[in-house]
C-alpha positions in Angstrom: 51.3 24.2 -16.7 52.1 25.7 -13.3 51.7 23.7 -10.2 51.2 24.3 -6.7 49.7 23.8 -3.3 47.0 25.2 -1.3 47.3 23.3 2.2 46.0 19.8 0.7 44.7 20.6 -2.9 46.9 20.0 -5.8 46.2 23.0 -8.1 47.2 22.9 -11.9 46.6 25.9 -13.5 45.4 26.3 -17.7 47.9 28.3 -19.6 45.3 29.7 -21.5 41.4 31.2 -20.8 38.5 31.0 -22.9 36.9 33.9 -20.5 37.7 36.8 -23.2 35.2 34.9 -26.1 32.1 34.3 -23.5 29.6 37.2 -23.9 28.3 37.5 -20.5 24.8 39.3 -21.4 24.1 36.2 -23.2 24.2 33.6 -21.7 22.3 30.1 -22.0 22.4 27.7 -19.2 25.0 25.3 -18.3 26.5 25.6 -22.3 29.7 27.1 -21.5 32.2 26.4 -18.9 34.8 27.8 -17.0 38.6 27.2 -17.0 38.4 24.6 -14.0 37.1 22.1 -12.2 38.0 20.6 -8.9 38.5 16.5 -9.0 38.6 13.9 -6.3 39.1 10.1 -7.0 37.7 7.5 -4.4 39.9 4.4 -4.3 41.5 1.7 -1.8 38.7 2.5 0.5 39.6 6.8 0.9 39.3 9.5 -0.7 42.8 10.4 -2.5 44.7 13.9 -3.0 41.7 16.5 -4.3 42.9 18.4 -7.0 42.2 21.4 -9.1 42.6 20.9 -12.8 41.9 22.9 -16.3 38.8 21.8 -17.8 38.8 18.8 -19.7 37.3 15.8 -20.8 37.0 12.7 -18.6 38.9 9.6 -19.6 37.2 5.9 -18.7 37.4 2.2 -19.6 34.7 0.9 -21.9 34.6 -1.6 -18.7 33.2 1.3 -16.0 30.6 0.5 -14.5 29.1 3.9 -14.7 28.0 2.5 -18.1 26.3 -0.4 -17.3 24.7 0.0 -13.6 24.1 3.9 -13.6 25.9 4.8 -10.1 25.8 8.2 -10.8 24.6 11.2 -8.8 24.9 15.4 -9.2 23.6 18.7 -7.0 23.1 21.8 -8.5 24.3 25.0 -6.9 24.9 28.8 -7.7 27.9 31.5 -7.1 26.7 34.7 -6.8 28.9 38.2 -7.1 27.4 41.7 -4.9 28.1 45.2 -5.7 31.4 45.2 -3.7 32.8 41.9 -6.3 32.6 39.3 -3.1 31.5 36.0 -3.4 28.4 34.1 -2.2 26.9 30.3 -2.0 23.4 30.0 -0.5 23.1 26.9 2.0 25.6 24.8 0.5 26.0 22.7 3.8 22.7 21.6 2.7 23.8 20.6 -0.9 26.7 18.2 0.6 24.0 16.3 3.2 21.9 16.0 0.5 24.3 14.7 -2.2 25.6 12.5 0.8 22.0 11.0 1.3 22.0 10.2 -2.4 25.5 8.5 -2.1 24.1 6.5 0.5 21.1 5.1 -1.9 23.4 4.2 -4.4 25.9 2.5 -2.5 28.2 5.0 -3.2 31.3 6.7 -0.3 30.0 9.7 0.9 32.0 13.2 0.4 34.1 14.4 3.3 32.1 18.1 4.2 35.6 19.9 4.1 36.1 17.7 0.6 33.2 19.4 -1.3 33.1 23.1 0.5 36.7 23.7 0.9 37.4 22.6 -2.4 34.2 24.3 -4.2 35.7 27.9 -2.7 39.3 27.0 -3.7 37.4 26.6 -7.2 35.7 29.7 -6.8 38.5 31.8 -6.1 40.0 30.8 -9.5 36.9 31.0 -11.2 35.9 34.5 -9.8 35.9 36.4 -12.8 33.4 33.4 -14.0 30.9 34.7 -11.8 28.1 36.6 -14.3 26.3 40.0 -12.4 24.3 40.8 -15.0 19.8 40.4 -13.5 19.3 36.6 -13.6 22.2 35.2 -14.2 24.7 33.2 -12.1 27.6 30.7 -11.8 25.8 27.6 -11.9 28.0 25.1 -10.1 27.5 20.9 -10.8 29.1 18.8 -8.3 28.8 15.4 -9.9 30.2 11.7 -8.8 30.1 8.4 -10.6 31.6 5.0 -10.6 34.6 4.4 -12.5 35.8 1.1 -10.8 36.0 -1.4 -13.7 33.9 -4.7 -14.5 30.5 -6.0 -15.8 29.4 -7.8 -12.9 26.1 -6.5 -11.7 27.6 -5.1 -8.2 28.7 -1.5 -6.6 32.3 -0.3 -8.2 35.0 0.0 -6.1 36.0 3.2 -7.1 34.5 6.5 -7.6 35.6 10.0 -8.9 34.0 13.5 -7.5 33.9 16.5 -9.8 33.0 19.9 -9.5 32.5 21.7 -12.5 31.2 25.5 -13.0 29.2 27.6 -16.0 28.2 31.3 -16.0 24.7 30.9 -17.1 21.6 33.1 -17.9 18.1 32.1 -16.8 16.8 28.5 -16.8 13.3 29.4 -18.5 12.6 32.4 -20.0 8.8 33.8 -19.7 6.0 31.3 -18.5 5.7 27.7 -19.1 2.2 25.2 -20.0 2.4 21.9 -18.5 0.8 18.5 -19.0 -0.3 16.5 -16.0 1.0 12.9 -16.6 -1.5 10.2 -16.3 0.1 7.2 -17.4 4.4 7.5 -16.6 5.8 8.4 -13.1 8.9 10.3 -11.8 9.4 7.5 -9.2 7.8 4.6 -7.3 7.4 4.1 -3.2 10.8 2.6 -2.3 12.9 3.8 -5.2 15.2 6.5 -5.4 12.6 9.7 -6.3 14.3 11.1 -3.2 18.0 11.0 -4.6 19.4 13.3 -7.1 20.4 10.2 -9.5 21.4 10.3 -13.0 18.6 7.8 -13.9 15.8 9.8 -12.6 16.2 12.5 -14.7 16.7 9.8 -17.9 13.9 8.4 -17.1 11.6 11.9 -17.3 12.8 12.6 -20.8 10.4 10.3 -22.6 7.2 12.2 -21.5 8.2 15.3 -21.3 9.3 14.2 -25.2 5.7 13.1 -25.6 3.9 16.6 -23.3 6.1 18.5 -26.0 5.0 17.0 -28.8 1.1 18.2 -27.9 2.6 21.8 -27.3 3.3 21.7 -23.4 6.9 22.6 -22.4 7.2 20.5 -19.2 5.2 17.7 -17.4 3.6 17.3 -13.8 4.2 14.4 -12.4 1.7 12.6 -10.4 1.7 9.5 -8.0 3.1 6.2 -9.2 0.2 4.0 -7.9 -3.1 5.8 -8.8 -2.5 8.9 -10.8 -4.5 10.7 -8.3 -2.1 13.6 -6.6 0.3 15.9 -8.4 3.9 15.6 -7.3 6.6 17.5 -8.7 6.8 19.7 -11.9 9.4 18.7 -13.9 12.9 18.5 -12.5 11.5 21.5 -9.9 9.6 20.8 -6.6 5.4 22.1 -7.2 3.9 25.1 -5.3 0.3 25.5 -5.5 -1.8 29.5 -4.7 -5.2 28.5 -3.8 -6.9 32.4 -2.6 -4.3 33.5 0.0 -3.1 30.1 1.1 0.1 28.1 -0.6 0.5 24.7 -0.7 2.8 22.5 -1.8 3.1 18.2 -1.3 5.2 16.6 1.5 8.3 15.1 0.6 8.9 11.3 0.4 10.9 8.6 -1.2 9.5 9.8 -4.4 10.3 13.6 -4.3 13.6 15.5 -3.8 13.6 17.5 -0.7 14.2 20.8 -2.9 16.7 23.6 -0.9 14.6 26.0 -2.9 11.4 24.3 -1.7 12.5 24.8 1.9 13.5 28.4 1.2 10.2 29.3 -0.3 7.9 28.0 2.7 10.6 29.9 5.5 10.4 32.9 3.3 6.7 32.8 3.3 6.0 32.2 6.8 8.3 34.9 7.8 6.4 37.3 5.0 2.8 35.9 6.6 1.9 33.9 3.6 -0.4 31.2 5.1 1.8 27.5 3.8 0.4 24.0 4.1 2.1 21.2 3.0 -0.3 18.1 2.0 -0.9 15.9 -0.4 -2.7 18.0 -3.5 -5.6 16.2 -5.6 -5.4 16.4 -9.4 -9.4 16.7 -8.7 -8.4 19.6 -6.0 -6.2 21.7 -8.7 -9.0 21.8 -11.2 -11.7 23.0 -9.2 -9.7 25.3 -7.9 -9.0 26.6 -11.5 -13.0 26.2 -12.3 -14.1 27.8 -9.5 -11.3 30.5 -9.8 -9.8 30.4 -6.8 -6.7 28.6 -8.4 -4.4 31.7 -8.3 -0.7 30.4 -8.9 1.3 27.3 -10.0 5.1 27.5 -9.7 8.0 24.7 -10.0 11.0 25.3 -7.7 14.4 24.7 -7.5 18.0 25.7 -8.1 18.6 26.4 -11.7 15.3 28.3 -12.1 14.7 29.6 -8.6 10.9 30.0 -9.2 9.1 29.5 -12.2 5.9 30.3 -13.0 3.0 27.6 -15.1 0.9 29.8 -17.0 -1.6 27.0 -17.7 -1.9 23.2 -17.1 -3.3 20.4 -19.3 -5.0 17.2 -18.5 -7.5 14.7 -19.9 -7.1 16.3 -23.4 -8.5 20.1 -22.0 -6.7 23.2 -21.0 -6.9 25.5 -17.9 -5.5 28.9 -17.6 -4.4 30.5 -14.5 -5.4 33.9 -14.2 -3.0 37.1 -15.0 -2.6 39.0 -11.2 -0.2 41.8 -9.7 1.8 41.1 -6.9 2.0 37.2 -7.3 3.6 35.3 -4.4 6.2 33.8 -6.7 7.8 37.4 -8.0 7.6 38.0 -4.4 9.3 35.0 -3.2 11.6 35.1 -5.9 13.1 38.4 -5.2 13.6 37.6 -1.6 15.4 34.5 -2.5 17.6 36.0 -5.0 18.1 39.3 -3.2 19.4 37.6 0.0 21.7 35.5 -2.7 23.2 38.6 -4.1 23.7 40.2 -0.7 21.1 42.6 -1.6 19.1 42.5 2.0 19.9 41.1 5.2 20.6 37.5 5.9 17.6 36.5 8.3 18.1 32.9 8.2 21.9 32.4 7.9 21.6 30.7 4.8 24.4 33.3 2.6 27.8 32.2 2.9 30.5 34.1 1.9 33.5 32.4 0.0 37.0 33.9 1.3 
């Protein structure tokens, strides 16, 4: 395999690309992957000699205690192509502070800024021709670190390896989604990691979404951990709530994820005069609203889906349906978001960054 430098990343190229046998009209999310992935190892107390390698598969001792004490954390991010074939990320400054906060909670080293960016648009320009253009569809980008220092005593490891690896999807959902509001499991707890994008919080969601499933619900709304009383997040996505003309969605914590979606939506929709609040949201509140009909929109947020829409919620063994309207504030939204992604419109907010 051919080797070489760019300034301080070691770059090992694949002889061979599976690019030619990936149909890039259809695509699923995150189920193929590109040629490439960029790989850091933390040890001796520094971060050692980032490289660029061909995809593979990650080699670890029965003994790492990624298996036993779940120090594990990931972001999720998106390359985007234009018109003119150049290259885009959207805020990823803010995916490195956050990841870095995360770190922190797990007593894990936090990533050097030039580490993660500078090697995530080395990746990039390798991985260009990764990058899907066809409506909905992106490089979804997963940077990903976890302990591989060896032993099974219940402590931090004392080594760590950072990966970034890349796969051209299509859309996260496809069409509308019912959800189940969770009375009896929570997300997270006051004081626990709800806030951090760890490994275990997303194992630990599986169960009841398993169980909302299995009643013909495709996703769960979480509620608070201590009285069940205020919905929290909607699945793996931040919640946003249409009440008539006015859009809410709940304040952040240590039990939600401070979504870089989430804080797009409410600067796009104060700059587009949507009226926002952010406040704590009643389960009581949500179904009088739907009752009453003034309940006009429920969306989950975030990266991989960018906004999608609940076409009807459950809860206490009965249904409500939101309404069917023109003009909704999350197509709106949406496009904005993805339009300033793709280089479509103008930058307002300086959140587009192009990869050179």
């Amino acid at each position: 395999m051919a080797i070489n430098y760019t300034e301080d990343i070691l770059i090992e190229r694949s002889e061979t690309s599976n690019i030619a046998n990936i149909d890039f009209n259809n695509l699923d999310f995150g189920r193929v992957f590109s040629d490439h992935m960029f790989v850091c190892d933390f040890k001796d107390g520094r971060w050692q000699t980032p490289k660029i390698l061909p995809y593979q598969p990650v080699t670890l001792e029965p003994s790492a205690k990624i298996f036993h004490y779940g120090q594990s954390i990931f972001e999720g991010m998106k390359a985007y192509k234009d018109t003119a074939d150049n290259v885009f990320l959207f805020r990823p400054t803010d995916n490195v502070k956050r990841m870095n906060i995360s770190a922190k909670r797990l007593a894990m080293p936090e990533i050097p800024e030039n580490y993660f960016i500078d090697g995530l648009k080395a990746l990039l320009n390798i991985e260009k021709d990764w990058i899907p253009t066809s409506k909905g569809s992106a490089l979804y980008i997963r940077p990903f670190m976890f302990a591989t220092g060896k032993g099974f005593h219940a402590s931090p490891a004392d080594s760590y390896r950072f990966i970034i690896a890349c796969a051209p999807s299509g859309p996260y959902f496809s069409g509308k989604v019912n959800v189940l509001i969770e009375e009896q499991y929570s997300r997270s707890a006051n004081g626990g990691v709800g806030f951090a994008k760890a490994g275990g919080n997303y194992a630990g969601q599986f169960y009841p979404t398993q169980l909302a499933k299995e009643k013909g619900y495709q996703q769960v709304i979480w509620t608070d951990d201590n009285t069940h009383e205020y919905i929290e997040e909607a699945g793996a996505m931040n919640i946003f709530v249409r009440i008539n003309d006015t859009l809410l969605t709940v304040p952040t914590s240590d039990r939600i994820l401070d979504g870089i979606t989430r804080k797009s939506i409410l600067s796009i929709a104060k700059a587009e005069g949507i009226k926002t609040e952010v406040r704590k949201i009643k389960v009581t509140e949500l179904i009088e609203a739907s009752e009453n009909g003034s309940l006009k929109e429920l969306f989950g947020a975030g990266t991989a889906a960018v906004i999608s829409p609940i076409s009807g919620f459950g809860f206490k063994d009965k249904d409500y349906q939101l309404p069917v309207i023109e003009n909704t504030y999350g197509d709106l939204l949406k496009k904005r978001i993805t339009d300033i992604q793709t280089n479509q419109i103008e930058d307002a907010f300086g959140w587009r960054v192009k990869v050179q």
